[in-house]
N, C-alpha and C positions, 0 to 999 in steps of 0.2 A: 359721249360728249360731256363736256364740265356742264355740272350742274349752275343752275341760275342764281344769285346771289339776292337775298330775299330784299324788297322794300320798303322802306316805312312812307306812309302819307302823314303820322300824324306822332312823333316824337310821344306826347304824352302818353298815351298809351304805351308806348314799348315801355319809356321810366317803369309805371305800372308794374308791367309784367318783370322788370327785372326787378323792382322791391321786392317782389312777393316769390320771390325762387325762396327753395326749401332748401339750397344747399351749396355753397360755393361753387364745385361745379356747376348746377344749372344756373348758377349767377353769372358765370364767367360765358359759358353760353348764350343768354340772352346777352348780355353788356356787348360780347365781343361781333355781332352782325349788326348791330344799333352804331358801335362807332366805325365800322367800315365803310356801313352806309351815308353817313353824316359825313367822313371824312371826304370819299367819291361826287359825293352830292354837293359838298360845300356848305354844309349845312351844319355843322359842326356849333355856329353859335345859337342857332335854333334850339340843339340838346340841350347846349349849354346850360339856355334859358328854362326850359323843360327842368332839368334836374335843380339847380337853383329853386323854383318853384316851389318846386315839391319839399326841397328843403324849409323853405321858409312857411310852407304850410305844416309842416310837424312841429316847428316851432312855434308856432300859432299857439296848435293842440297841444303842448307841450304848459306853455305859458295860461293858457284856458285852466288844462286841470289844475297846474299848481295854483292860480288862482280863487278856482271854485272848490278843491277838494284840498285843503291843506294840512285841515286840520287830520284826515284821513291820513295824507303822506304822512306828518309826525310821526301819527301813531305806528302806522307801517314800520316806520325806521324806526323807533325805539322798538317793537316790538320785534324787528329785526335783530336790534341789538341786541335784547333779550335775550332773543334765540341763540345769537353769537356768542353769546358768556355763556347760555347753558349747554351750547356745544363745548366749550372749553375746559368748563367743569366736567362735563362725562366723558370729555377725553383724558382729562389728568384721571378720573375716578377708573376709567378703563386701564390704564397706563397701571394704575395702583394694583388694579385686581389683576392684569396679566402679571406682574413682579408675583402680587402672591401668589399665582395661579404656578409661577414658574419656580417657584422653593417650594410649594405642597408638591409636585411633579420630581422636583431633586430627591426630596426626600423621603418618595412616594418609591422613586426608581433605589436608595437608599437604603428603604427597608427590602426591596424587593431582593436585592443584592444580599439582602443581610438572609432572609429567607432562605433564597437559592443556597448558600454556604452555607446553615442549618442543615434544611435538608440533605447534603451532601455527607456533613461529618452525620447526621443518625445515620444515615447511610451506609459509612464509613465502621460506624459502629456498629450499624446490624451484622453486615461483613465479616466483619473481627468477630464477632459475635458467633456466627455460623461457620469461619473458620476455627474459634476455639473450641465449636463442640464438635467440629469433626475430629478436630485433633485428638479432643480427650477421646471420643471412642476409639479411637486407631490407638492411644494408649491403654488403654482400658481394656484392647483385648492383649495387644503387648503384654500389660500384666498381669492379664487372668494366665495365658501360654505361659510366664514363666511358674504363676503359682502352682498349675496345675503339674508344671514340671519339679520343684519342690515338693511337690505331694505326690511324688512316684506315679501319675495318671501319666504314663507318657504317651500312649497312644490320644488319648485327649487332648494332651495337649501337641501333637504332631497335626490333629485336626482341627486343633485352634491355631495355628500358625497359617496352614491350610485358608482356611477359610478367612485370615486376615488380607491372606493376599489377595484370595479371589475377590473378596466383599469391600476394601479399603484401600490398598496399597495398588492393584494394578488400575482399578477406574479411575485413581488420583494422580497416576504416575502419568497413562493415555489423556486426561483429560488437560489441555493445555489452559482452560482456565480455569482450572484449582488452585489453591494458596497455599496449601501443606506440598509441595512439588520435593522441597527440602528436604520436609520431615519424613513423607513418604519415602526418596530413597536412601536416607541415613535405617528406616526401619528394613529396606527389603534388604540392603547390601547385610543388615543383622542376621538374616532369615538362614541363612545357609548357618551360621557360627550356631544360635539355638539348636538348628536340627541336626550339630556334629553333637551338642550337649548332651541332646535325646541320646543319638546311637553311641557317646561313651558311657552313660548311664547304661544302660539298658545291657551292654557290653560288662560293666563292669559288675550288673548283676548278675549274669549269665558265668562268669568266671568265678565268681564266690559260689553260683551254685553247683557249675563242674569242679568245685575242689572238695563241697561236700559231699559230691557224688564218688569222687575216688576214696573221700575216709572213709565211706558209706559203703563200699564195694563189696569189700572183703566182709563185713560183715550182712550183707543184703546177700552171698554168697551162702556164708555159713548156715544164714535160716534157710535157705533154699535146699540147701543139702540136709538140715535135719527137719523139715517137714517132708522131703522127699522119703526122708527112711522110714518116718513116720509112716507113710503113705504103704510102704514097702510093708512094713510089720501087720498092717493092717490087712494087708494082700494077704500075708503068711496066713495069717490067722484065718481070714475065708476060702482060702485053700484047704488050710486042714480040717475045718467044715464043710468043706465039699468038696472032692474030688476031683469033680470034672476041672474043676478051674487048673489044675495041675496040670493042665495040656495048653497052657498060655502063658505067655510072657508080659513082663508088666508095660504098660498103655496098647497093650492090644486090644481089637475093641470089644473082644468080649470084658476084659478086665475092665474098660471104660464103661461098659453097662452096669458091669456091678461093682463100681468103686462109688465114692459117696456122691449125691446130687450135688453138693455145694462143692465150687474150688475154691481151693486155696489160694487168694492173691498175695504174693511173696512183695509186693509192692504199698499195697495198702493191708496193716493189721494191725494187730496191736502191739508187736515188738517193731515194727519200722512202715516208716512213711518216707515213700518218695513223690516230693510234688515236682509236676512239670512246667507249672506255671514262667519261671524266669525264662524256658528255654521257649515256649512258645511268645512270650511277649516280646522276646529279643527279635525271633523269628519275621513274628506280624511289624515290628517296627522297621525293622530291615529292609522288608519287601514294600512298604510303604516308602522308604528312602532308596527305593532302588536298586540298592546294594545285598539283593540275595547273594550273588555270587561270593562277592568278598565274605560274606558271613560265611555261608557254607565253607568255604576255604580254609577262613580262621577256625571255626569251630572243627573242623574236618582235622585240623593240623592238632588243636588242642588235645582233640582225642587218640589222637594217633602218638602224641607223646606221653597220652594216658597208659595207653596198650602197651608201650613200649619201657614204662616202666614195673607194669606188670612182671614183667619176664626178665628174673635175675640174671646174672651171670651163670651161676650155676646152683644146683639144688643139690644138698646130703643124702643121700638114700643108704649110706652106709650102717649108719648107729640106728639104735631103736626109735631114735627119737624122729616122731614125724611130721612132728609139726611145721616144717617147712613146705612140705610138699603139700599137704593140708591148706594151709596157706595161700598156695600159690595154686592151687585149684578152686579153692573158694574163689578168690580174687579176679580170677577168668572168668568164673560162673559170673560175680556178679557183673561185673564188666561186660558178660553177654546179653544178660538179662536187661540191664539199661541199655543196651546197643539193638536190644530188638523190641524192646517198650517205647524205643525211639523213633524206631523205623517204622512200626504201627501207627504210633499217633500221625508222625510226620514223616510220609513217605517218600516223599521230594528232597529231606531234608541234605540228606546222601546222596554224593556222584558215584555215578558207576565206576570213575577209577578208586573213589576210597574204599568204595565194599571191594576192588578188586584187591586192592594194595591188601586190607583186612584181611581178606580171605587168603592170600597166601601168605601172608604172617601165621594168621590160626593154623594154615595147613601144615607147614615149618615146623611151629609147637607143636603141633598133634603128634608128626614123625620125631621130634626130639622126646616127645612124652612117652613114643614108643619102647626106643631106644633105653629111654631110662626105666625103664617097668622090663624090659628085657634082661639089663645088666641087675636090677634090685632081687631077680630069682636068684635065689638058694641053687648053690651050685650040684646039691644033691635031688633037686627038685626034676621034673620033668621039662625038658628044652621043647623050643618049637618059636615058630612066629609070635608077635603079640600086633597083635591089627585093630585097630579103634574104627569105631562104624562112622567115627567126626569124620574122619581123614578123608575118608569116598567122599562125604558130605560137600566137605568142604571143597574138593577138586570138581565136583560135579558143577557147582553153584559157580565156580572160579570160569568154567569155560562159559556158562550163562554170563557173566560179566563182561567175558571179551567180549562174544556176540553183540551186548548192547552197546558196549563201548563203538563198534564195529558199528554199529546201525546209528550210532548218534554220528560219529563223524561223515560218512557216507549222507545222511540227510543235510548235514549242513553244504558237504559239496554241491549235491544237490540245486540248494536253497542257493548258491553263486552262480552256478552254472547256469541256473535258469536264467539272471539278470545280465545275463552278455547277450549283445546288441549288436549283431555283425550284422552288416547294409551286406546281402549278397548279391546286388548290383554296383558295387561303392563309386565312385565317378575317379577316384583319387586314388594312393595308398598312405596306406595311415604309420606312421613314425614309429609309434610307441604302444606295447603292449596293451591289450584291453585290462580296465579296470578291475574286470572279474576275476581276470588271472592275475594279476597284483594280489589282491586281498585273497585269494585260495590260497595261494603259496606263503600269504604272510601269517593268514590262519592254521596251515601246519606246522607250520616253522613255529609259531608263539605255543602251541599248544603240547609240541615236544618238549619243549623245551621251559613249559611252567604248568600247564594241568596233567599232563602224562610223564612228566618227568622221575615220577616215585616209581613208573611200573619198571619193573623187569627188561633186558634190552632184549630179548628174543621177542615178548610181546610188542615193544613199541616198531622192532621192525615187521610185525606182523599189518600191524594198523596201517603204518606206512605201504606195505605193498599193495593188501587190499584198498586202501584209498586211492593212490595211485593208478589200478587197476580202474577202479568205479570211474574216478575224474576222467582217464581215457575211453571209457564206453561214453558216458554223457556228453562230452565234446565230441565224439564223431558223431553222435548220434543226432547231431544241431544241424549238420549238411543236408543229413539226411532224410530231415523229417518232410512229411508230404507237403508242409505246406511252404516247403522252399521249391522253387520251381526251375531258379534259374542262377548260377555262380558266374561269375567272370573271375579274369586274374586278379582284379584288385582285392577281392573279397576271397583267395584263395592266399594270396602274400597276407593276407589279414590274420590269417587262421596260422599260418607257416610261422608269422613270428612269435606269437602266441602258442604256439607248437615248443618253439627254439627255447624261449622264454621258460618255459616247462621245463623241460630237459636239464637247460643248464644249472635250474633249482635241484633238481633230482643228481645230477653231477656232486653238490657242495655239501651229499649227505653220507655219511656213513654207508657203504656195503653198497655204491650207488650204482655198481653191473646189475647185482641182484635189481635192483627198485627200475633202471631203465626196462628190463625186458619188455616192462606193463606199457610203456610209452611204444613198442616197434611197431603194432598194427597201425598207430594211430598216426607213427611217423612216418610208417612208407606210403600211408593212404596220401597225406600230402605229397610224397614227393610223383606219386603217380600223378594225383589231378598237376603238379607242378612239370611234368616230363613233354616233352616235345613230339614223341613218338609214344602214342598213345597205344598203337598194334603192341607192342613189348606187352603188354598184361595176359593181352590175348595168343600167344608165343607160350606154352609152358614151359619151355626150358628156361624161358628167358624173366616167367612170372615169380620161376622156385627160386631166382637167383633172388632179384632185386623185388621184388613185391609177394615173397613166398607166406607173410603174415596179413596178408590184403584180403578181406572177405568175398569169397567168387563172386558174391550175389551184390556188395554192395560195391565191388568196384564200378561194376557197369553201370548202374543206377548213378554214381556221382558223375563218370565221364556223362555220363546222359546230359546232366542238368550241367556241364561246365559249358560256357561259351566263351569266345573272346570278346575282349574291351568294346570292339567296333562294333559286333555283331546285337542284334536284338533281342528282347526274349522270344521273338517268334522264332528264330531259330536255334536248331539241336547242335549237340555236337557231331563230329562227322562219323563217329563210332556208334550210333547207338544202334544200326540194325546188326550187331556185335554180339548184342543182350539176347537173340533167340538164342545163342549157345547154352547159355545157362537159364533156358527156362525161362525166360524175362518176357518172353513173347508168345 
């Protein structure tokens, strides 16, 4: 129900109460149910009177004080005013001090500014600073590498170059915020042109000292042969003091017991010195850049047109005079003598086909040496053979050379043959020859054709068959192996084309019926696991025809492990209880 609407009995009191509210609101509150009521009531001039009143009594109290307390009000108000001016001043005085307050602040943030841009250029300059001492070290070894290179230290400086780049050039080059990025790669693109400097140098030592060693030859010969005779007269002499030694020939090793304690080094004495230093420092810089091979080659080739100007056209043996022949024996001696003071120090330094090539050159001379010591007897003299102990020598050492020639290519096959990767499950068939056999067929092909090119052609077709031969046992022997377990066709067209691939290199060679034979096991073994009618193996009439080079023992073992595309490795092929015939079971 609506609330009751309050009453007043006595006007003056509400007045009262509405003077005395603390806040327009509660002013408006009290005022507005005093004139409702007054309105409803009629009573409206009653308030009237009421508020009038109460007016006229503040005016009273108003008129009172200013009466009685006047002299109090003045003061009030001048002291007011007082106050008003001294607000006025501490306002302009505030007003003053923010202005100055707000230019020390400008120019507070002014310095600040100016500060910060300090700091930044020493900054800027530590930087530079740290960038220019990187730099000078990176120079600084730049020009220690080259001095060391003017001062013939080339191994020194091959390892100051070295270690600019480990230590300088590559953390500056990797590190994206480095400053020298420039300077670093204008020095490393340098790096390669220095270290051709090195191996011309070093090269062109090496060739000043192989031309003293060929003027040096003939007479490095000559001492050889007359401390040798020395040696010999010395013998005579202790033979004809003792008897027994008459029953020995000279460096036999009773002779070696009683010949002198000290040898004679025909290399280091007091008529000749040969040092080896150029050829070993060419050697250690070489291998330090990489480039054994090419040294060996050049240096190989150098000496081989050393040898080959050893050996005149022809030698006089007619006239008394012998100094030609003389000559040209010495000249071989010494020429040997450095060729095997070389091969001691440096054993590696020689490929087996240039001591090949060597050796049947010496072997040649030995037989023309014969020939000519044959025709120089006195035709009243006694006839017969004339046979040199070199000559065996030299043919004996000649087949040891094929052999290893034979066992370094064979291991390199090898060393391919291992790195073929056939899926003998494959899912697919694959287009294009495996990689392995790419690079084996380009590795005989480059090596007839530039590191065995000097040999003789019956030995390079030798190499060729037996490699041929090897490369065909190592490829079938990859089907075979136990830990293949399971072939399908994809992985059988794998091997087939790589097979073909084979072949048709052996086709584009010289005497290629010969060289194919080594490929037939290897071809009919695919064309078996390739045949439809796998019973044909086990048929002899029909195995001598078409698979008569097929191993009895391993044909079964591959049909074993062939399946088709669809089929699983759980299961065989449909021939394998075939294999009790041969023992397989």
């Amino acid at each position: 129900m609506p609330r009751r609407p309050q009453t007043y009995d006595d006007y003056h009191v509400a007045v009262q109460q509405i003077i005395l509210a603390s806040s327009d609101p509660d002013f408006l509150d009290q005022l507005i149910p005093v004139l409702k009521d007054a309105t409803k009531s009629n009573r409206t001039s009653s308030l009237t009177q009421n508020l009038n009143r109460y007016a006229e009594e503040r005016e009273i109290d108003i008129e009172r004080i200013g009466l009685t307390q006047h002299e109090e009000f003045l003061g009030s108000v001048n002291q007011l005013q007082s106050v008003r001016e001294g607000t006025v001043a501490l306002t302009a005085e505030i007003l003053s001090l923010n202005q100055s307050i707000q230019a020390s602040t400008k120019k507070l943030a002014d310095q600040k500014q100016s500060l910060v841009n300090t700091r930044a250029v020493r900054q800027n300059i530590a930087d530079a600073s740290d960038a220019l001492e990187e730099s000078l070290k990176i120079l600084h070894a730049v020009n220690h590498a080259h001095d060391l290179i003017r001062q013939k230290q080339y191994y020194a400086a091959l390892k100051s170059l070295d270690d600019l780049q480990n230590e300088h050039l590559i953390p500056t080059i990797q590190n994206v915020y480095a400053t020298q990025h420039q300077l670093a790669d204008l020095i490393q693109m340098s790096i390669p042109l220095s270290q051709k400097t090195i191996s011309e140098a070093v090269m062109s030592d090496l060739n000043t000292w192989l031309f003293r060693i060929r003027e040096t030859s003939q007479f490095l010969g000559e001492v050889a042969f007359y401390h040798t005779e020395l040696r010999r007269t010395r013998q005579r002499d202790r033979v004809d003091r003792d008897g027994f030694l008459n029953n020995f020939k000279l460096n036999s090793s009773i002779e070696l017991v009683f010949d002198e304690s000290e040898e004679f080094d025909v290399l280091d004495n007091e008529e000749l010195q040969v040092e080896f230093k150029p050829l070993f420092e060419c050697l250690h810089i070489q291998s330090a850049l990489g480039q054994s091979e090419k040294f060996r080659a050049e240096y190989a080739a150098t000496r081989r047109q050393q040898k080959d100007l050893l050996l005149p056209s022809s030698v006089g043996l007619a006239t008394d005079d012998e100094s030609s022949l003389s000559s040209l024996l010495e000249s071989i001696a010494g020429f040997a003598i450095i060729e095997r003071a070389t091969m001691c120090r440096v054993p590696h330094l020689r490929s087996a086909v240039d001591i090949l090539i060597n050796l049947e050159h010496f072997e040649a001379a030995c037989q023309e040496l014969e020939q000519l010591l044959i025709r120089a007897r006195s035709s009243t003299s006694a006839g017969g053979p004339v046979t040199l102990v070199a000559t065996e020598e030299f043919r004996n050492n000649k087949k040891t050379a094929e052999k290893r020639i034979f066992e370094l290519v064979n291991s390199k096959i090898d060393d391919l043959v291992d790195t073929a990767e056939y899926d003998w499950m494959a899912p697919t068939n694959t287009l294009d020859p495996s990689s392995y056999m790419q690079t084996m067929t380009r590795y005989l092909s480059n090596i007839m054709n530039s590191t065995l090119l000097g040999l003789p052609r019956e030995i390079k077709e030798l190499i060729y068959f037996d490699a041929l031969s090897h490369a065909a046992n190592k490829i079938l022997a990859l089907p075979l192996s136990t830990e293949v377990k399971h072939i399908n066709n994809n992985a059988v067209a794998a091997l087939a084309q790589d097979v073909q691939y084979l072949t048709e290199f052996v086709d584009s060679l010289e005497n290629s019926a010969m060289l194919r034979e080594n490929l037939d096991e290897l071809q009919q073994t695919i064309n078996l696991m390739q045949s439809d009618n796998h019973d044909e193996f086990f048929d002899i009439s029909i195995r001598n025809k078409k698979f008569g080079r097929v191993d009895a023992l391993n044909g079964p073992i591959l049909l074993e492990k062939l399946t088709s595309s669809s089929q699983g490795p759980s299961r065989s092929a449909p021939l394998v209880n075939f294999s009790s015939r041969f023992g397989m079971k």
